[in-house]
N, C-alpha and C positions, 0 to 999 in steps of 0.2 A: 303379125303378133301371134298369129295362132300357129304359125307353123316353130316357131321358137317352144311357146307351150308345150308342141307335143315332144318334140324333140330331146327336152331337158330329160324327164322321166327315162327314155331311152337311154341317155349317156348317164346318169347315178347307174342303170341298173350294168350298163357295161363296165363302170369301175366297179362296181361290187365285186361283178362275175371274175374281174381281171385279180384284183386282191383274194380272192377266195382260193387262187387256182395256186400251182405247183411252183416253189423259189426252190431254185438250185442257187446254192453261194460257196464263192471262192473266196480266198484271202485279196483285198484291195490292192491293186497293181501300184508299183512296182513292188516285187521282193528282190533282195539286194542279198545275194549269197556272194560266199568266198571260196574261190576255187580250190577243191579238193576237200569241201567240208561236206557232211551230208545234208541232206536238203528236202523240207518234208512239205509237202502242197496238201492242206485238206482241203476236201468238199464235202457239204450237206448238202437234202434235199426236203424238202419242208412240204405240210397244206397239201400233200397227195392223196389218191383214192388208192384201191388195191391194197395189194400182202403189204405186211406192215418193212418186210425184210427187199431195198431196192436195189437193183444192177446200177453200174457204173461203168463209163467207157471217156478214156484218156486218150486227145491227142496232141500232138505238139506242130509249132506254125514257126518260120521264119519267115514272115513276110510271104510267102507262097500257099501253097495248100497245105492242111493240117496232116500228118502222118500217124497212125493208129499206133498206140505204145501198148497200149491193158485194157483188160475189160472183164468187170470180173461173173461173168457170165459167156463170155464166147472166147473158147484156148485160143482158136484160128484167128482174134482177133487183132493179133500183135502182127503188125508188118514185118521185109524182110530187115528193113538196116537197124532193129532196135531186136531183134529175136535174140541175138548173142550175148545181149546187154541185158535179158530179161533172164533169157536162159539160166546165165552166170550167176542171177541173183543182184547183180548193180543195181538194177530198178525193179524193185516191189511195186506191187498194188496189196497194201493192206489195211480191212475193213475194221473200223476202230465201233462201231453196232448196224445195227437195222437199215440206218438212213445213213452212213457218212463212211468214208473212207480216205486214206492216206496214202499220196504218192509220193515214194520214197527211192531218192536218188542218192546213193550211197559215196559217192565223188563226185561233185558237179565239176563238170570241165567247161570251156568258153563256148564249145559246141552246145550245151544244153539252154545256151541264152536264146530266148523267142518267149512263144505264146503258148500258154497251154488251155487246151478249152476239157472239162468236165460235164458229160452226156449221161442224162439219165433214159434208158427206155421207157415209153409213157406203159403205165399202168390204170390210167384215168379213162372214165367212161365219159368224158368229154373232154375233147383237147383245152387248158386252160393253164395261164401262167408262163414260164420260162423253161426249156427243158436242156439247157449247157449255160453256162459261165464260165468267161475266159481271166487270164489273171497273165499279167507281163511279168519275168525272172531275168535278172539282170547279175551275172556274173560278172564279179572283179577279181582281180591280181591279189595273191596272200601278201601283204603288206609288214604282218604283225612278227616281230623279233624282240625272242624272251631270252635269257642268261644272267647268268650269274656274276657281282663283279669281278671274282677269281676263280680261278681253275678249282673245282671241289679237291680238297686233297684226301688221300686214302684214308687218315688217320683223323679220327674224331677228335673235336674240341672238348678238353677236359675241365671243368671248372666248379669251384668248391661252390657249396650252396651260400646262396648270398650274395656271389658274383654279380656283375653286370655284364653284358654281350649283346653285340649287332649283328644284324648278316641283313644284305643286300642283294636286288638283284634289279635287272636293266629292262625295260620294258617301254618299246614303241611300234608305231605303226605307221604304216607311206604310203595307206587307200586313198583311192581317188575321191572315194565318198567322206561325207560327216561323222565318220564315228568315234565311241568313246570308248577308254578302256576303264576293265574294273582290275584290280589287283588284291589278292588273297594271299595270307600267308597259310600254312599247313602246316602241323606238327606231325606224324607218326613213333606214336610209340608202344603200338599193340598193331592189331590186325588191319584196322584203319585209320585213313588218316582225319583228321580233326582238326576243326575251322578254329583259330585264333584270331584275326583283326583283319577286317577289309576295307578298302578304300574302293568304294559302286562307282559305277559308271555315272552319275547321279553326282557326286563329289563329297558322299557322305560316308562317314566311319562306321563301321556295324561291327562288334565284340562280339565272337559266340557266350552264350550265357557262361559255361566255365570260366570266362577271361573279362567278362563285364565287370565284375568287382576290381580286377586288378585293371584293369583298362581305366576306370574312374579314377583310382587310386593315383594313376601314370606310373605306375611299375611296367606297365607292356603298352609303346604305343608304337604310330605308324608314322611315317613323314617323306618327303619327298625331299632328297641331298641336291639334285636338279631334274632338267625336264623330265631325265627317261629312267631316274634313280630312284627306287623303292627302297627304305632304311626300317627294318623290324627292332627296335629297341627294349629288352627287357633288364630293368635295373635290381631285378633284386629274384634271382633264380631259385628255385622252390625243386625238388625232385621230382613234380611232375611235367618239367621242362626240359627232360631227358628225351632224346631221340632224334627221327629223322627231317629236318625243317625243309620243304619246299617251297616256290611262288609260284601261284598260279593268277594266269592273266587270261582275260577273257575281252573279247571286240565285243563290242553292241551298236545296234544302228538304231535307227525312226523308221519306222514303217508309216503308210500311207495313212494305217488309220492312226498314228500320234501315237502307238504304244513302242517302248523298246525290245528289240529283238537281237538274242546271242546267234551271233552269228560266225565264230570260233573259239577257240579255247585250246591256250596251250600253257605247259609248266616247264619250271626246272628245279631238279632238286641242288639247293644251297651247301649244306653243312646236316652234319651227324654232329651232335652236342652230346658230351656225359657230364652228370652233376653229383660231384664227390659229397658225402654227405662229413659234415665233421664231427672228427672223434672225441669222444670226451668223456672221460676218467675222474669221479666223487669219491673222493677215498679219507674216510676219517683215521687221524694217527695212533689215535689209542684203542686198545681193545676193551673187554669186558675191565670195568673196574667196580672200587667200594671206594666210600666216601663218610666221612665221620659227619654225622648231623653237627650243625652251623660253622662246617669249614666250606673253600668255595671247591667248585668244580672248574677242569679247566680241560677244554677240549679244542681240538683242532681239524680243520675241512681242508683238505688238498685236492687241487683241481689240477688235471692235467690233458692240453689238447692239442693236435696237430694244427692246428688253426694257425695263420700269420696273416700279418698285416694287422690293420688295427680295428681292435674289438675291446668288447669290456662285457665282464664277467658279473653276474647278479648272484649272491647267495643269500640262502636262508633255512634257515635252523629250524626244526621240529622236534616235537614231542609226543610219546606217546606211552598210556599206560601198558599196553600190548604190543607187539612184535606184531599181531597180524593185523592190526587199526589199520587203512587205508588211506590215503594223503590226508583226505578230505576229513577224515575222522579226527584228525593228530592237530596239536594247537600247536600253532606258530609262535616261539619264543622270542626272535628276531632278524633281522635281513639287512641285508644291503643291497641297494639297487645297483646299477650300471654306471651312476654319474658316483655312487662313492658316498653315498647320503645313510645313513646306519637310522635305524626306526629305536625309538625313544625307550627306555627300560630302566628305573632305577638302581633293578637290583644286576641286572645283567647286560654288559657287554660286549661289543662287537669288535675286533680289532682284525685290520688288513695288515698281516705281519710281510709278506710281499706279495708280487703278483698273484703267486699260486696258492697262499696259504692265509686262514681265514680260522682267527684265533676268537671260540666262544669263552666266556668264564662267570661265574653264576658262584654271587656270594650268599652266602648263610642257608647253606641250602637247606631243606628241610625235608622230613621221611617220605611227605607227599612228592618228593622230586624224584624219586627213587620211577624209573621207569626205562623208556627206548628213546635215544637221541639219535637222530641223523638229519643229513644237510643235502640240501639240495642246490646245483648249481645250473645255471641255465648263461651259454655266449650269444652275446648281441654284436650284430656289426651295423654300420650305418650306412642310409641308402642317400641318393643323389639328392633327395629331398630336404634331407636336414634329419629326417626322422631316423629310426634304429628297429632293424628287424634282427628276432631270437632265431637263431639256424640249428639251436641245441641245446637240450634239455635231459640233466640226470639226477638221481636222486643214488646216495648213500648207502652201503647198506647197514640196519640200526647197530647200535654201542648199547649194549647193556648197563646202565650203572643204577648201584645198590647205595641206597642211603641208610648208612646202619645210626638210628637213634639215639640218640645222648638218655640215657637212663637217668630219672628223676629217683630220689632216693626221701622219702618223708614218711611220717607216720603221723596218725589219726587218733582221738585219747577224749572220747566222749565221756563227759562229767556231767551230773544234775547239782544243779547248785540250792533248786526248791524242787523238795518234795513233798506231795499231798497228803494233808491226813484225813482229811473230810474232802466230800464233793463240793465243789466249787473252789476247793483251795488253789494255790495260783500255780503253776509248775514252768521250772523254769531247767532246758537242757546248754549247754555248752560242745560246741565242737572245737576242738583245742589241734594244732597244727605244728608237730614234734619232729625234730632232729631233720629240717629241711637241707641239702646238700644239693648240687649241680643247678640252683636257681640261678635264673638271667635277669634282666629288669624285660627282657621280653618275653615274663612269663606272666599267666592270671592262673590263681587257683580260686575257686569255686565248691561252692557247697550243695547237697540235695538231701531233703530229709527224708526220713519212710517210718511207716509206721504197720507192724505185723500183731493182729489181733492173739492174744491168748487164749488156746483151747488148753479142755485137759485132756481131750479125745488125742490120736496122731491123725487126725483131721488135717490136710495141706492148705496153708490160706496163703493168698497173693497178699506180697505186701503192696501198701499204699502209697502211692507218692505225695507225697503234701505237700511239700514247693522243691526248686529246683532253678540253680543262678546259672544265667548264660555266661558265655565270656566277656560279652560287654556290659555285665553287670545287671540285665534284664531278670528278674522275679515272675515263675512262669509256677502259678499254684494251681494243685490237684483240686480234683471234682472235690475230696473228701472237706478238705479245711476252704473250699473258693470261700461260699457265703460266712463262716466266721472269722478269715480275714477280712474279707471288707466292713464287717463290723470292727473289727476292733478285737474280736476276743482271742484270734492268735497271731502275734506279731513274731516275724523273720527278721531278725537285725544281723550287723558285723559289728562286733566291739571291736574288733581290732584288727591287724591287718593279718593274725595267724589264729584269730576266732572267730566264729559264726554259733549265734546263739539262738534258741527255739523257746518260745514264751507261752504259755496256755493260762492266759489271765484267770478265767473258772474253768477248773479242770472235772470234767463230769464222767461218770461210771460209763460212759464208752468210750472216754477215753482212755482207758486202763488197758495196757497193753506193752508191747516192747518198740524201743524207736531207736531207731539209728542212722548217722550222717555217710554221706559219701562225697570225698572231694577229689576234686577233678581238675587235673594240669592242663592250661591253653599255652598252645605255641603262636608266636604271632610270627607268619608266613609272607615270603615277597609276596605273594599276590595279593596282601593287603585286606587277609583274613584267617582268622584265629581255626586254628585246629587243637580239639582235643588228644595229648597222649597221654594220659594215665588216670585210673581212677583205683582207689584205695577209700577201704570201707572199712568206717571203724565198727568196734564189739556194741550188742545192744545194751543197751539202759532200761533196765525194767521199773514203770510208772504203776505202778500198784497200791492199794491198801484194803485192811480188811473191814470189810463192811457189815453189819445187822442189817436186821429187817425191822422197815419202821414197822412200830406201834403204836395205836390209836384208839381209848374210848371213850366213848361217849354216855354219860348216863342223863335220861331224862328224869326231871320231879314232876309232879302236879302238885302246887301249892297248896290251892282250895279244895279237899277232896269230896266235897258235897254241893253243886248247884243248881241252878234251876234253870229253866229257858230266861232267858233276858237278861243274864247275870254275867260278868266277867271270868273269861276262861283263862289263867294262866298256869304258865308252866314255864323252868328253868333247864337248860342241858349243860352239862359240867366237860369238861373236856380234861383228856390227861394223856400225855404222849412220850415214848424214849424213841433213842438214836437221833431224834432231828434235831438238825442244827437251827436254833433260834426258829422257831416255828411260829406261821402266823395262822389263822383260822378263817374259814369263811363256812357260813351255815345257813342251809336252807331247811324250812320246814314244812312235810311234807302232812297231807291227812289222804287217810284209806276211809272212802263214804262205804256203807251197806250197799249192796248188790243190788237193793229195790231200788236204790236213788239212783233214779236214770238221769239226772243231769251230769254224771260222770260216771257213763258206761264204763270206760278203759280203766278203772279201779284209783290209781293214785293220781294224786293233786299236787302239783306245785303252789304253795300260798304265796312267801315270801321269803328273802333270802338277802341275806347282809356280807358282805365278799371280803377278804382280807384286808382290803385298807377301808371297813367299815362305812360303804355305800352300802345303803336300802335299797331292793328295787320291790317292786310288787309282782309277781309270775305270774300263775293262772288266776286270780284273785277278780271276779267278774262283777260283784254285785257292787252296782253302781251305788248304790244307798246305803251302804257301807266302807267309802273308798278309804278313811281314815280309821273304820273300825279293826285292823289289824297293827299290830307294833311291833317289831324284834328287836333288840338293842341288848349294847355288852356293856355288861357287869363290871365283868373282872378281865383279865386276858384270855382266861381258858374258862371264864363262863358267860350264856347269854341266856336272855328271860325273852319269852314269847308271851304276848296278849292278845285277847281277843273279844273285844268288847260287845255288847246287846248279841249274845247269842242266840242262835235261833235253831229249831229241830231238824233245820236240814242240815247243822254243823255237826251232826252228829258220827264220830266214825273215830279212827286211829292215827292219834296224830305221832310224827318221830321228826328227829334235827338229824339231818343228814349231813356232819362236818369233813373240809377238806383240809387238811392242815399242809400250808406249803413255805416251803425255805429259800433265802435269798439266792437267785442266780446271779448269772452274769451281767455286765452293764443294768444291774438296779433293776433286773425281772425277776419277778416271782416264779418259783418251778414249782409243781405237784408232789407231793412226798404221797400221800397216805390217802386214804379216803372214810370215813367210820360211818356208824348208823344206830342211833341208838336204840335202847327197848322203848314200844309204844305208849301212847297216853291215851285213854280210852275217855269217849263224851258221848255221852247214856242217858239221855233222858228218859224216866221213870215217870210214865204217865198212863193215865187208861181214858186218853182224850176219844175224838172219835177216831173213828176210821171212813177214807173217802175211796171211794168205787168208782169208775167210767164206765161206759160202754155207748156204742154206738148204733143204731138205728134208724134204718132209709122203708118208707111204705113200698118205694119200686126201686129197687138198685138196677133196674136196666130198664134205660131209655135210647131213646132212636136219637139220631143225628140231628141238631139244634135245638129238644127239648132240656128243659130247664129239673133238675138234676138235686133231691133236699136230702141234706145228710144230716142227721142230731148226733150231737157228743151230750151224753146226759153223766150227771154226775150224782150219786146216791151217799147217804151220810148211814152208817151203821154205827150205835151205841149213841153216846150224848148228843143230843140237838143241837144245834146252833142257832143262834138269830142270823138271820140274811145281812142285817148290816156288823154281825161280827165274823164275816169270811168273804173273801174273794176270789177268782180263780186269773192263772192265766193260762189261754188254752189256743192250742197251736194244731193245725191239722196238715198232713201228710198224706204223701202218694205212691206207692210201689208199683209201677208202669209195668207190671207182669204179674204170673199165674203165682209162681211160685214162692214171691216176694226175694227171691235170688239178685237183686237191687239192689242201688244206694236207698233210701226214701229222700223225695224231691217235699220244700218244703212249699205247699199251697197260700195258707194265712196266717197268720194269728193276732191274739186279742189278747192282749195286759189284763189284768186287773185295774188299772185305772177306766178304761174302755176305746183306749185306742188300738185301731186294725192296722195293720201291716201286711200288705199283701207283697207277697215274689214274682220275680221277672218271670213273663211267659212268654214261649216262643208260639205261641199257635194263637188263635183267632176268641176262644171261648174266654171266658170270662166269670169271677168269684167273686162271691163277699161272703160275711161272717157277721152275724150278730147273736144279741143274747134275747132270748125271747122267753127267757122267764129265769128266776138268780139260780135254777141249778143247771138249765137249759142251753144249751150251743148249738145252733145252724148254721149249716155249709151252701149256699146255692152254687150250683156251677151253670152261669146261663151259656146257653147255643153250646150244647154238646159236641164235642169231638171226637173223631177216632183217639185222641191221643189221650185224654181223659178217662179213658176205661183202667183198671186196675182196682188194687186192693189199696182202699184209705181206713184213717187210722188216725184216733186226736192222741194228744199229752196234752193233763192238764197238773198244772201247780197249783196247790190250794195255801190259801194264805190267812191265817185265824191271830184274830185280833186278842191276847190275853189280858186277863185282869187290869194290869197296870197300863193299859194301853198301847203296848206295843205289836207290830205284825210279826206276825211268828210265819216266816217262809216252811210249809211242810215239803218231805220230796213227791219228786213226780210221780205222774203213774200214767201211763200207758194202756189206752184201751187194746180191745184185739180185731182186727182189720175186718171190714167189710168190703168186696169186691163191689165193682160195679164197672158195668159192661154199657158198652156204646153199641147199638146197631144201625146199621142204615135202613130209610125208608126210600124204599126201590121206588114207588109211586112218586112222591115225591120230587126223588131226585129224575126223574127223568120227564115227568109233566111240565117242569118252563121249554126242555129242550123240544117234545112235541108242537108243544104248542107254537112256540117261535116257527121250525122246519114246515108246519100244515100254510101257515101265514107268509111265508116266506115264498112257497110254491102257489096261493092262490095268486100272491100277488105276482110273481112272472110271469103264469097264465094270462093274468088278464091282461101284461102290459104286451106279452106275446100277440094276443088277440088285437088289440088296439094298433100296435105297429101294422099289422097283416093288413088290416080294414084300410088305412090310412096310404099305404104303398100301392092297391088294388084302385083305390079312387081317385087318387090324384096321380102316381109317379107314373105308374103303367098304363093310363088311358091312352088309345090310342084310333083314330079314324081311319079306317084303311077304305078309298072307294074303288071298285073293280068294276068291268063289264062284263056280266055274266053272259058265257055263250052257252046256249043248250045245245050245241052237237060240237063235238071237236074230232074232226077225223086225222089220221095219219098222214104226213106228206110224203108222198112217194119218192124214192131216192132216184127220180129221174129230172126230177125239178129242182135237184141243189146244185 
């Protein structure tokens, strides 16, 4: 058992060493050559040590000893009976790289039948592996006979394109071995030759890729007539089926390892083929002609070709507006195919007058037909298949023809049948349609109106298109009149079948102007749309009249020319106006307060205002406790009375009726004529009441950041006293959020006279109130001051004085004058919570610092280390390790 053990290890390592070492390889015995063929032996040599570039040495064996042929590192190493055969060149040794070479026998004869072995000189620093390999060659008798099935004759086969043609040729073999043949046909007809259809050794068809389409198609195939009969069939010849046709045949055998191997190859040239191409002649009969609009045209295509036998002719008709258009460019009028089948056209037909001749005619022609005709004809002939190939193809060269116009003859004779005397009158034009002549029932006439502004400058103005009829009767209106068409206020009719009429239901001062029609002849065209030929523009129609300039006045009364505060204010405005047609009124009454009365800084007042179809509205009219004390109302048509009931001193100022007098428009709107203003009505109160003062007063206008912030509006009474319960105020305080009051003012609070507060939306955090702390007295708190609270403030107060008969008499405002007040920060303040936190923040780390430290040292890191302490420790000598 043990000697098996040791044994095994020895033999893996000797197959290793053996696989590791030098393979020389030949081709697998036997090779099977045919005498008089050339004959090429390789060998490699693989898994060597040394130069990378090996020697090689050739000998050959019949059963006896081997005889030295090449070597291709020693000249002396070719024997005597092979030296003449080396000499000559008949057998080569030549190196195909580094490791491999080819021994090339240029005629094998029966004599080179035997054994050939292949020697590599060792280069190896240990002898290892294989260093020759022999391989058996077995020559046979040339067996293979190729020709053709007739004597090639001198004279090439002539044959029109389209033809069909075979050629043939004989191919067998009488080896003693298995082999197979392959057969190829050739074409030439350039420098070389070129592979058309083969039948492999394999028994498969292989098309070169030129002839794979027609190979699929079976226009080119291959077949076998019997054993040794090769048949090349092309049914349908093309011009590049010109030239010289050979067959070429080729032996193949099995080789040992299973692959196939050519082992001759011989040809013979068949036939010289030429392929006539066929001729063909496009020739239209007529030359340049003219043609009178809706007579017909009448043309004709003559075709003329050497062709024979049986074919059939396709033609088809073009057109073009250009002579230099390009096929693809030009539109197809009509055709006829090959079977005789004419493509569909109402207005135009196709007629096959005989063989050759190919009659177009085309009725009612029209000016758009006016162009370049020609015809194209193309011969088909039919293949074996059933099907039909085109061998020929030509195009015409073009026919000029002119379509001279049928001239329309009419006249145009624009009338106003209304014209305007005032704005808004209704205006009405006529386009009238005179002495028509050359009409067809295949005509439409059509209408387009325009309308050109009057200057009195020679100013050049575009005219305008206001509508415009297609020929299918389509209404295609201008930017100018879109929107008053689709109202309604200008209608485009046809009264009749030789009039077209223009309507301007209210005719308005921009419309005044000159207008004129233009009509326009449709021809209706084979292809089954209208083409415009003529248009004719009749003379303008001037829409005018003369006009004034409205006038409008207005006088105001004041009825009662003496009254008192609480008393009834009225006043009438009279109205009087020329030029306007039926004129309606609407009037607003405005007041101009004094400059002191700051409840209407921007000067005039809209009160109330009653509109031409006498609606009320109330305008700027604010005071609530007076909603019904204002009245406007009409009199007369052109007069109206204004009142204004419990008057009060702040109605004091200049009041005027601002009238708009406007005259019927179009579809039942009112349009603007005029606007007037009349002289003012003055309201005076004559009084030597008191007089009331403001003014404002803070102990500190600057406080720090969230102190609490007191502002007084104080109000002073100069000349007669009042009792406290016969006045009231109401007092409102503001804010100008900068230095220079260059602001809106923002409004803070305010406080009625009843004593309700109103405070405004704030965007920041501080906070206000307002009270009364004594009847002439007003305080502002602003609690938790802000930076945004700084600025210049500033009360209004309205004072309200209760008269005799007991009514409140609103006085105007008055407006104290600004007190700044300034916000600072308190630096101590704001930075003491954040100390404070940061010092608390840091003892408390500390200590928890401290506490983690104590607690990791006592428990985590304990540790008992026991050692034996030696009190001397000496060196060990490096003799003792």
């Amino acid at each position: 058992m043990g000697h098996r053990v040791g044994s095994a290890p020895l033999l893996l390592l000797l197959l290793l060493a053996f696989c590791k070492g030098r393979i020389v390889r030949v081709p697998k015995s036997p090779l099977i050559r045919v005498e008089g063929t050339e004959t090429v032996i390789p060998c490699n040599v693989t898994d060597y040590d040394g130069p990378s570039e090996q020697n090689f040495d050739w000998e050959f064996s019949q059963g006896t000893d081997f005889v030295r042929i090449m070597s291709t590192w020693d000249s002396l190493f070719t024997s005597q009976q092979y030296q003449k055969r080396v000499g000559s060149g008949e057998i080569v040794l030549r190196r195909s790289s580094n490791n491999a070479v080819e021994l090339l026998i240029r005629s094998i004869q029966p004599v080179d039948q035997g054994e050939y072995k292949c020697t590599t000189p060792s280069t190896d620093a240990t002898v290892q592996g294989n260093y020759d390999a022999t391989v058996q060659v077995k020559v046979i008798a040339d067996g293979l006979t190729v020709s053709g099935s007739k004597a090639r004759s001198s004279k090439p086969r002539k044959l029109s394109e389209g033809d069909s043609f075979e050629l043939r040729c004989s191919a067998s073999t009488t080896s003693s071995e298995h082999t197979h043949l392959q057969v190829t046909w050739e074409l030439k007809n350039g420098p070389a030759w070129q592979e058309i259809l083969s039948l492999t050794h394999e028994g498969k068809f292989q098309p070169s890729p030129e002839y794979e389409e027609r190979y699929l198609s079976g226009d080119v195939r291959l077949d076998t007539v019997a054993n040794d009969i090769y048949r090349l069939s092309v049914s349908q010849a093309l011009p590049m089926d010109e030239g010289l046709y050979r067959c070429l045949v080729s032996e193949w055998v099995k080789d040992a390892d299973s692959s196939w191997q050519k082992i001759q190859e011989k040809n013979v040239e068949v036939a010289s083929v030429i392929i006539q191409q066929t001729v063909l002649d496009v020739l239209i009969a007529t030359s340049n002609m003219s043609v009178t609009e809706r007579d017909s045209l009448d043309l004709t295509c003559n075709i003329t070709t050497d062709r024979s036998g049986i074919f059939q002719a396709q033609v088809t008709w073009y057109f073009s507006e250009s002579r230099d258009d390009t096929l693809s460019d030009a539109q197809v009028l009509l055709s006829v195919d090959r079977d005789s089948v004419v493509s569909d056209s109402p207005l135009i037909s196709l007629s096959h007058v005989d063989r050759n001749s190919y009659h177009l005619l085309m009725r009612d022609v029209g000016v758009e037909d006016s162009g370049y005709y020609f015809c194209q004809a193309a011969v088909w002939v039919p293949q074996h298949n059933g099907s039909w190939h085109k061998v020929v193809e030509k195009t015409s060269s073009p026919v000029s023809v002119v379509v001279t116009a049928l001239e329309l003859d009419y006249q145009i004779v624009l009338n106003a049948s209304k014209t305007p005397k005032f704005s808004d009158d209704p205006t009405e034009l006529e386009c009238r349609i005179m002495n028509a002549q050359n009409t067809e029932a295949n005509l439409r006439l059509t209408v387009s109106w325009y309308y050109r502004m009057r200057l009195r400058s020679d100013a050049v103005v575009t005219d305008e298109l206001l509508a415009t009829m297609d020929a299918d009767w389509t209404l295609q209106v201008g930017d100018k009149s879109r929107e008053r068409t689709q109202n309604g206020e200008i209608i485009f009719s046809k009264q009749a079948v030789d009039t077209f009429s223009l309507r301007i239901q209210w005719t308005s001062e921009a419309d005044r102007g000159d207008y004129y029609c233009v009509v326009s002849a449709w021809s209706w065209h084979h292809n089954n749309s209208w083409v415009k030929s003529k248009d004719v523009t009749s003379m303008p129609v001037s829409v005018f009249w003369a006009t004034q300039d409205y006038t409008l006045t207005v006088e105001a009364v004041k009825l009662k020319p003496f009254f008192v505060a609480g008393h009834t204010f009225e006043m009438t405005c009279k109205v009087s106006s020329q030029n306007i047609k039926t004129p309606r009124y609407s009037v607003l009454i405005t007041a101009e307060k004094p400059l002191m009365d700051q409840s209407n800084p921007h000067g005039t007042t809209r009160i109330i205002s009653l509109n031409q179809d006498s609606v009320v509205r109330l305008e700027d009219w604010t005071d609530q406790t007076r909603v019904d004390g204002v009245v406007l109302e009409k009199v007369q048509e052109n007069e109206f009375r204004y009142r204004m009931y419990q008057t009060q001193m702040s109605d004091a100022g200049l009041y005027r009726c601002v009238v708009t007098a406007w005259s019927p428009g179009g579809g039942g709107m009112w349009r603007e004529a005029v606007n007037g203003l009349s002289n003012p009505i003055q309201i005076d109160f004559q009084t030597s009441g008191p007089v009331f003062n403001v003014s404002v007063h803070s102990d500190n206008p600057t406080v720090y950041q969230g102190e609490l912030a007191d502002l007084l509006c104080i109000v002073t009474i100069d000349g007669v006293a009042l009792e406290p319960d016969d006045m009231s105020f109401d007092v409102s305080w503001f804010a100008v959020h900068s230095f220079a009051l260059d602001r809106a003012p923002v409004l803070l609070v305010s406080l009625d006279r009843k004593g309700i507060v109103t405070q405004a939306r704030r965007n920041w955090s501080s906070d206000v109130s307002l009270e009364r702390i004594s009847p002439m007295e007003f305080r502002l708190r602003v609690h938790g001051s802000e930076d945004q609270d700084f600025g210049n403030h500033y009360c209004t107060v309205t004072p309200w004085m209760r008269s005799a008969t007991g009514v409140w008499q609103r006085q105007p405002e008055i407006k104290s004058k600004p007190i700044f007040v300034s916000v600072k920060m308190d630096v101590l303040n704001a930075l003491k919570y954040p100390l404070l936190i940061g010092i608390g923040l840091a003892t408390i780390i500390g200590l928890l610092s401290c506490l983690i430290g104590y607690c990791s040292s006592r428990w985590c890191c304990k540790k008992e280390v026991q050692e034996t302490r030696r009190e001397r420790r000496r060196l060990m000598s490096m003799e003792m390790d």
